[in-house]
C-alpha positions as CSV (number, residue, x, y, z in Angstrom):
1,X,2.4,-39.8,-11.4
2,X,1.1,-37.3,-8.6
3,X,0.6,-34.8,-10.7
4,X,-1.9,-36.9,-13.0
5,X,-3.8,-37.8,-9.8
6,X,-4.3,-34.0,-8.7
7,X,-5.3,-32.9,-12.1
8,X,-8.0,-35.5,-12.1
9,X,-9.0,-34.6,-8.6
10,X,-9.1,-30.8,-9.7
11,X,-11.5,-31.8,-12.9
12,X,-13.3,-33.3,-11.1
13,X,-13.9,-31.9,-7.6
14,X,-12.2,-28.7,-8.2
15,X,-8.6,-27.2,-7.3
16,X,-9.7,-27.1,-3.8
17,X,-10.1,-30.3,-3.1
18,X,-6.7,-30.7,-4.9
19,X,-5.4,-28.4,-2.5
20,X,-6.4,-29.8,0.4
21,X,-4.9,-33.2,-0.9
22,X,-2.0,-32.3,-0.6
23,X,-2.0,-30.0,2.5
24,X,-2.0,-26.6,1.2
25,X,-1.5,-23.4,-1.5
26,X,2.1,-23.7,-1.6
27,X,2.2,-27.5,-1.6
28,X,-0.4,-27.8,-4.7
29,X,1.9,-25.1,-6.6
30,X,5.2,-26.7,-6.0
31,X,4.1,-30.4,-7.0
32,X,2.2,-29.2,-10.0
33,X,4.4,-26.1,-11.4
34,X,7.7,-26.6,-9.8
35,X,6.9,-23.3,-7.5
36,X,6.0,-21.0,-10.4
37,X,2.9,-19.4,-10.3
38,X,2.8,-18.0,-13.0
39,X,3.3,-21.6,-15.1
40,X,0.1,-22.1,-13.2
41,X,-1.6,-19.1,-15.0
42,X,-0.7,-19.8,-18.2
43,X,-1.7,-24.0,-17.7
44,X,-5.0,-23.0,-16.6
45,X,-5.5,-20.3,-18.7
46,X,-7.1,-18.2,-15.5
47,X,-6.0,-14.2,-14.6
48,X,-4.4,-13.6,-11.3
49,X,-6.4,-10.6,-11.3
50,X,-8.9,-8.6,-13.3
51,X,-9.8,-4.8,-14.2
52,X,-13.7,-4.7,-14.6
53,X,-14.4,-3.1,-18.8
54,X,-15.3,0.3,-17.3
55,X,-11.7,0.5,-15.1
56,X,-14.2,1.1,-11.7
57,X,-13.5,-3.0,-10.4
58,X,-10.7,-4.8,-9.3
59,X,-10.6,-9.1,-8.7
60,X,-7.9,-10.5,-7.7
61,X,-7.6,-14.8,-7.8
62,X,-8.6,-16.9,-5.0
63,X,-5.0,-19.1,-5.4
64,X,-3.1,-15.5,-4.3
65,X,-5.1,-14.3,-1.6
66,X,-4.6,-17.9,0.2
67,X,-0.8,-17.9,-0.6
68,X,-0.4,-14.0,0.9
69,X,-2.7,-15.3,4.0
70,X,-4.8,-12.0,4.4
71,X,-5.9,-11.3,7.6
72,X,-9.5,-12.2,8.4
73,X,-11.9,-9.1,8.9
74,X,-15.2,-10.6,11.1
75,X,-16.0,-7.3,13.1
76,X,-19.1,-6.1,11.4
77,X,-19.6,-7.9,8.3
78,X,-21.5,-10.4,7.8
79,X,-19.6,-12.4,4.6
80,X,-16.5,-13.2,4.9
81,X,-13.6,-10.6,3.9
82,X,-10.4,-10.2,4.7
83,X,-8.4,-6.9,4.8
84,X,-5.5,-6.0,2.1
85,X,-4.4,-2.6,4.4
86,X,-3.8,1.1,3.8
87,X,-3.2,2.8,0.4
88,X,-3.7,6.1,-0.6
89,X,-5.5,8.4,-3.2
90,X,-5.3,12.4,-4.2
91,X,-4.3,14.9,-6.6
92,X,-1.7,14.3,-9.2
93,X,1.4,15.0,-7.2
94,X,-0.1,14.5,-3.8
95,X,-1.5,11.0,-2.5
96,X,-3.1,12.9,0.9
97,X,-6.3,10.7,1.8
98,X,-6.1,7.3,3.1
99,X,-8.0,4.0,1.9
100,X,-8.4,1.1,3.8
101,X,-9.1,-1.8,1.3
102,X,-10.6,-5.4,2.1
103,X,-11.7,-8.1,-0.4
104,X,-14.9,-10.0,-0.2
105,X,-15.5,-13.2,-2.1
106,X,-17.4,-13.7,-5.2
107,X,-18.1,-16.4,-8.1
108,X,-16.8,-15.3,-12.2
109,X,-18.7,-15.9,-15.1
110,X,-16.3,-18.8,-15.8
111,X,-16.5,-20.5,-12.3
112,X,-13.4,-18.8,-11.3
113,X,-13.2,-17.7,-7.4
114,X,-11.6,-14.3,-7.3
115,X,-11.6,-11.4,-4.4
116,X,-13.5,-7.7,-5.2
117,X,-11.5,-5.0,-3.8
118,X,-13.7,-2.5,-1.6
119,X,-12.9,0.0,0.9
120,X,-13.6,2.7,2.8
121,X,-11.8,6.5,3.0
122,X,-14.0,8.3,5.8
123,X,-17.4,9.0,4.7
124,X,-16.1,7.8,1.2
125,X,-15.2,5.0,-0.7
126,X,-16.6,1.9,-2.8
127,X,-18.1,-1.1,-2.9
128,X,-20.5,-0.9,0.5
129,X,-24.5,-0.3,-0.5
130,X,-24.1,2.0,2.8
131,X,-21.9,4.8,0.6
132,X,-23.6,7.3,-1.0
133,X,-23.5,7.8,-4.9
134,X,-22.1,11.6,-4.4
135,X,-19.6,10.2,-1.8
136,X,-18.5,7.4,-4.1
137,X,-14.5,7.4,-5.1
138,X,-14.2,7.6,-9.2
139,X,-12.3,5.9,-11.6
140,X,-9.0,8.3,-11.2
141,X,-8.9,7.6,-7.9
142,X,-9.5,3.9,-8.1
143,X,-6.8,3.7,-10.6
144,X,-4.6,5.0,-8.5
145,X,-5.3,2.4,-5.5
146,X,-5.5,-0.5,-7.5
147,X,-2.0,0.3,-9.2
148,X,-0.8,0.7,-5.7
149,X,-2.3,-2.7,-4.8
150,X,-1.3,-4.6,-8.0
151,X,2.4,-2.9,-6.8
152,X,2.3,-4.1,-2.8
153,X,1.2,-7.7,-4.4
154,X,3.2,-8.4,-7.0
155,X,0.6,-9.3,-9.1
156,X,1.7,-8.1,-12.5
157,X,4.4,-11.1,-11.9
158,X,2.0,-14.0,-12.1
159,X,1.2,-12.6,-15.6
C-alpha cells in the first residue's frame, strides 16, 4: 500500500521527493526494498557507480553518498562538494603520494544524479580547470584511487 504511493510519488516528482516523504535515505530503502540496496539497483535498473569508457572518471550515485553522509566541503568552492578523504597513489609496490578526493554533483545522460570524483595530490591531481595538463594524474594512477575508493565504500556490494 505505501509502497505503491511512493513509487507514484517517485514517477512522478522524482525519488527525492519520495525521500523526503518519508523522512529520509534509509527510511525510503527500508519501506521500498526491505533494507537492501542492492534490490534497489537492480528495481531501478540504475549503477551505484560508474567508470567513464576511457577508465579516466569515476561517478558514484546520489542514493550512497546521502546514506554514507559525506562531510560538506564549502571553504573555497563555489558548488557544492563534499569530501570522500585521503587515498593514495604510486609505483607498483609502493603507494607513497597522498590524494585527497571530494565529489561534486552533476546530472547523467539518463537523469541520474551521481557524484564525480576529483582531487588534489600537491600541485597535482584531477578534475579542477586550475591543474595543469603536464601536472594531471593518469589513468594508472586513477585506477589505483578509485579501486581504493570503490574498496573504503563498499560499493562493489550494491552491484
Amino acid at each position: 500500500m505505501i509502497q505503491d504511493k511512493l513509487n507514484a510519488i517517485a514517477k512522478k516528482y522524482g525519488v527525492n521527493s519520495a525521500v523526503k516523504a518519508v523522512g529520509g535515505v534509509s527510511r525510503y530503502i527500508k519501506i521500498m526494498h526491505n533494507d537492501d540496496l542492492s534490490e534497489y539497483y537492480k528495481a531501478s535498473q540504475l549503477l551505484p557507480y560508474k567508470m567513464s569508457q576511457n577508465g579516466m572518471s569515476l561517478y558514484i550515485d546520489d542514493l550512497i553518498v546521502q546514506l554514507h553522509g559525506f562531510e560538506d566541503k564549502r571553504f573555497g568552492s563555489i558548488r557544492e562538494s563534499k569530501k570522500l578523504g585521503d587515498f593514495r597513489y604510486g609505483s607498483k609496490d609502493y603507494l607513497s603520494y597522498k590524494f585527497t578526493a571530494e565529489i561534486h554533483p552533476m546530472n547523467m545522460e539518463n537523469g541520474q544524479k551521481m557524484w564525480r570524483v576529483v582531487g588534489t595530490s600537491g600541485d597535482s591531481g584531477f578534475g579542477y580547470s586550475f591543474i595543469s595538463q603536464r601536472l594531471t594524474l593518469g589513468i594508472r594512477h586513477r585506477t589505483q584511487i578509485y579501486n581504493q575508493i570503490i574498496d573504503r565504500f563498499n560499493l562493489n556490494n550494491y552491484l
